[in-house]
C-alpha positions in Angstrom: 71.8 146.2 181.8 70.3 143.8 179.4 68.4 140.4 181.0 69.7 137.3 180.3 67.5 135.2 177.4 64.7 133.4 178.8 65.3 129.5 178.3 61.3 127.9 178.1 63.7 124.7 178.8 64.8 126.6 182.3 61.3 126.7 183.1 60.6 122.9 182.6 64.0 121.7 184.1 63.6 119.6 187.2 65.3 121.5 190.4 68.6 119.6 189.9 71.3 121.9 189.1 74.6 120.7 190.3 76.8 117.5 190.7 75.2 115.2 193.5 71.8 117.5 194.0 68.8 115.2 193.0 66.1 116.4 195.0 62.9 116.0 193.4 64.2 113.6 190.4 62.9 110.2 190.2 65.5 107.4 188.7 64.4 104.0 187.2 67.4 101.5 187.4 67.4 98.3 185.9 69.5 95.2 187.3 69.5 97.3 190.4 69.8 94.8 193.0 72.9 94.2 193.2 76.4 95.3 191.9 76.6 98.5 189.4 72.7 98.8 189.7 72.5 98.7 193.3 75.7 101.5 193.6 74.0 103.8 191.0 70.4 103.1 192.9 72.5 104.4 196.0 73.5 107.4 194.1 70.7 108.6 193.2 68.9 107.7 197.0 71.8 109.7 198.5 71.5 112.2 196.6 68.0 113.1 197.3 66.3 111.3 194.7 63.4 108.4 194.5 63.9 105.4 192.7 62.4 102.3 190.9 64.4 99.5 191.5 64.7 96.3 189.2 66.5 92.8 188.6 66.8 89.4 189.5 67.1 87.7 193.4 66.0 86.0 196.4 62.5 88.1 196.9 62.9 88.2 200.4 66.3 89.5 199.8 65.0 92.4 197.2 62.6 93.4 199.5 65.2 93.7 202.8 67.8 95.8 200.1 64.7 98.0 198.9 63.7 98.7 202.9 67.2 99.3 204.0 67.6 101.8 201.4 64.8 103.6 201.9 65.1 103.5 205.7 69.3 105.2 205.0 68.1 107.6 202.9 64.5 109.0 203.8 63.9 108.4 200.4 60.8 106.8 198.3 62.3 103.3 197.0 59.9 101.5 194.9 60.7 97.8 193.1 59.2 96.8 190.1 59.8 92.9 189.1 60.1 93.5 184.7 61.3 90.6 183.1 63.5 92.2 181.2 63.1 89.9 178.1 59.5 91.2 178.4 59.2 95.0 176.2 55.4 94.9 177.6 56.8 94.5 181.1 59.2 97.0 181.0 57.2 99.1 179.4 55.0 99.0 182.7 58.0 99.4 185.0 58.6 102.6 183.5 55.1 103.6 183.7 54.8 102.4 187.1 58.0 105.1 187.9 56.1 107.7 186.6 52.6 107.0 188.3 53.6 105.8 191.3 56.5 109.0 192.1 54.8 111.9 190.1 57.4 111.9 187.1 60.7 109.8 185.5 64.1 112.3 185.4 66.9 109.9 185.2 66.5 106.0 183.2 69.8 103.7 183.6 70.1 100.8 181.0 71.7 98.4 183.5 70.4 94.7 183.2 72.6 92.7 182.0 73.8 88.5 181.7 77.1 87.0 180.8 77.5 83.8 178.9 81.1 82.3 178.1 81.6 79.7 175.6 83.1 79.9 172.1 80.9 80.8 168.8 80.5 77.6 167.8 79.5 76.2 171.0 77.8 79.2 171.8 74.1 78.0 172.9 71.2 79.4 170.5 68.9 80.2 173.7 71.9 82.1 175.7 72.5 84.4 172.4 69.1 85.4 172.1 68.3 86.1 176.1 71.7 87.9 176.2 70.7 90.4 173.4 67.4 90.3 175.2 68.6 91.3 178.4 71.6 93.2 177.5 70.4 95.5 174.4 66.6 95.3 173.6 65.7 96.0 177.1 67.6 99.5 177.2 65.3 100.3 173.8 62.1 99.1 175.5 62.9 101.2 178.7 64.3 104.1 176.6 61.1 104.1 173.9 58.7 104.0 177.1 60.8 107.2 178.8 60.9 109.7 176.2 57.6 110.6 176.2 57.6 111.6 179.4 60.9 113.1 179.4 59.9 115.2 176.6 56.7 116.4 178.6 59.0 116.9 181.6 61.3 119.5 179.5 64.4 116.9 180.6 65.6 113.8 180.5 68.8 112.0 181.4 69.2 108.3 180.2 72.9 106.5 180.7 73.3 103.1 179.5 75.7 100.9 181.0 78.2 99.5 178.1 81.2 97.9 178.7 85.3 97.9 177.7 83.1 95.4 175.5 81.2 98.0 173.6 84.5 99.0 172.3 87.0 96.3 172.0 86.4 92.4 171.9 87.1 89.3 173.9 87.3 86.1 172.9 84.5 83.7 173.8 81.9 86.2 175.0 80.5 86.9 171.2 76.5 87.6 172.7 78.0 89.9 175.2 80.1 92.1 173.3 77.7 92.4 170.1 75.2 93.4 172.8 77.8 95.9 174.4 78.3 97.4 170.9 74.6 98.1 170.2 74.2 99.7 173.6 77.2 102.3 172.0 75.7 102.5 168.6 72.2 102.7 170.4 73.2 105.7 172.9 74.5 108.0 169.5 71.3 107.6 167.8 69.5 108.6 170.7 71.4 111.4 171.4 70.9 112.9 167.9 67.1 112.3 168.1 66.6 114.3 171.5 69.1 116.5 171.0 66.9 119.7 171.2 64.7 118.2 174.2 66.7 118.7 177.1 67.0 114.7 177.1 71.0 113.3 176.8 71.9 109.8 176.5 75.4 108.7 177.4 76.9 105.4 177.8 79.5 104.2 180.7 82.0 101.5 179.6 83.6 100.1 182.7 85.9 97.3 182.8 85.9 94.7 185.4 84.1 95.7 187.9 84.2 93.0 190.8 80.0 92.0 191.3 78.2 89.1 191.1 78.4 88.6 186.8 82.4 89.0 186.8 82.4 86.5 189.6 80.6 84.0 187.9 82.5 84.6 184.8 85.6 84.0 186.6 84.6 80.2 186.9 83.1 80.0 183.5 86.3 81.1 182.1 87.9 78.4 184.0 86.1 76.1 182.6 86.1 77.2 179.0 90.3 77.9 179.1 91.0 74.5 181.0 93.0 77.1 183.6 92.9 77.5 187.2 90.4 80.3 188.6 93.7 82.1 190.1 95.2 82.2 186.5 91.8 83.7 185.3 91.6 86.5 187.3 94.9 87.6 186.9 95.8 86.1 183.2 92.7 86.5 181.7 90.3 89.3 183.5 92.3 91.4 184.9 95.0 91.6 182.0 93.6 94.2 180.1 93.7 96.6 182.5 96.9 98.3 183.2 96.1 99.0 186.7 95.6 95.3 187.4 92.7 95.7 189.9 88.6 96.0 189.4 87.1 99.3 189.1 85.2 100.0 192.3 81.5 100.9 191.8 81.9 104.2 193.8 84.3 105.2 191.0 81.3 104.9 188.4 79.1 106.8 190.5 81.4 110.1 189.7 80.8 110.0 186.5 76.9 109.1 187.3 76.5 112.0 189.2 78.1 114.0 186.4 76.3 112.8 183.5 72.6 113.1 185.3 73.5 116.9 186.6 73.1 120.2 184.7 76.5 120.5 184.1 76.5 117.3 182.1 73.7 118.5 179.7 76.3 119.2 176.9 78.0 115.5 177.3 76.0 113.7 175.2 76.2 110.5 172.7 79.4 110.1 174.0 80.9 106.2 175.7 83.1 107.4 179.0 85.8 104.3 179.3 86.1 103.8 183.4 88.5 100.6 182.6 91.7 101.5 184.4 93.6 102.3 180.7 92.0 98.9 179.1 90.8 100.6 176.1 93.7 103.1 176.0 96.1 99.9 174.6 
């Protein structure tokens, strides 16, 4: 009987192997206290991983989420305070990860800021923090990572897009051309790192119900001249043929997926979670 080919890549692999088996891996998620960034944090905590949490709040507040989590799960939760407008501070929060729990497995481009107004109205320092925030951060985090994915032997980095990164909206122009770099963004990475072991995937939900859609419900409002009741179910939830939010724990699936072994061949690719928004 012949042996199987050795893999050098095998060798270097963190002990992940399987769907929701992250023992060992260390996760860096940014805009992680609260909404999709919190769920995905939770993820990884439950599934045996440590993690680096990052974004914006009450500090008092950050530090009772971080404790709780780590108290549920048994697990190391860490939180690192990046500006992420900052590439020299989240260059640090990455290297913190990686000092402070032994190695980085798993980045998550979350951060991100909404801003509603028309083009022409549009306000010049909202454009520039939302590409900020939205897109350069994810290449600051993900330029920091590689390195030390590549000396890992394995790397998983998933950038959160949006039904944005595919099709448009009106009146959310600094949004969705941010949204559309993260796509273009995760295929070039993906082509670099292709022979590294490292992937780099993008998740396009649509409305998921958290603290940015909220606010965007009002702003919406306001910009439309329309009733927050009509927004929600004229406006935001109209695209999506199942007329209700996606639910964070139906992101996760695809989380878990992407980060596993058996996701190692998924890569470059934008997975819609929007209910059949994009299908139309």
């Amino acid at each position: 009987m012949s042996e199987r080919p050795h893999s050098s890549t095998e060798d270097q692999a963190s002990p992940v192997r399987q769907i929701g088996e992250m023992s060992g891996q260390v996760a860096v998620v940014t805009g992680s206290t609260s909404g999709i960034g919190l769920a995905l944090a939770r993820a990884v905590a439950a599934a045996g991983g440590d993690v680096v949490l990052n974004g914006l709040g009450d500090p008092a507040e950050i530090e009772r989420t971080r404790a709780d989590l780590e108290a549920s799960s048994g697990r190391r939760v860490l939180y690192h305070p990046a500006d992420m407008t900052q590439g020299d501070q989240i260059a640090d929060m990455v290297a913190f990860a990686n000092r402070e729990l032994g190695r980085l497995d798993i980045l998550v481009n979350n951060a991100g800021i909404q801003h509603v107004e028309s083009v022409e109205n549009f306000p010049a320092d909202q454009w520039e923090k939302i590409i900020a925030i939205n897109l350069s951060s994810a290449f600051y985090a993900t330029r920091a990572a590689i390195p030390i994915m590549k000396a890992q032997g394995r790397g998983r980095i998933v950038n959160m897009a949006s039904a944005h990164g595919l099709v448009a909206s009106p009146f959310k122009s600094a949004y969705v051309a941010a949204k559309h770099g993260i796509v273009g963004f995760t295929k070039t990475v993906a082509l670099e790192l292709a022979r590294d072991n490292i992937t780099c995937n993008a998740i396009c939900p649509g409305f998921v119900e958290t603290p940015i859609v909220s606010k965007q419900i009002a702003d919406q409002a306001r910009t439309r001249n329309m009733s927050e009741a009509q927004v929600l179910t004229d406006v935001i939830l109209a695209a999506q043929p199942t007329k209700r939010f996606v639910k964070t724990e139906e992101l996760t699936g695809i989380f878990l997926y992407l980060v596993s072994d058996l996701g190692a061949s998924a890569n470059g690719a934008s997975f819609s979670i929007d209910g059949g928004w994009t299908a139309q």
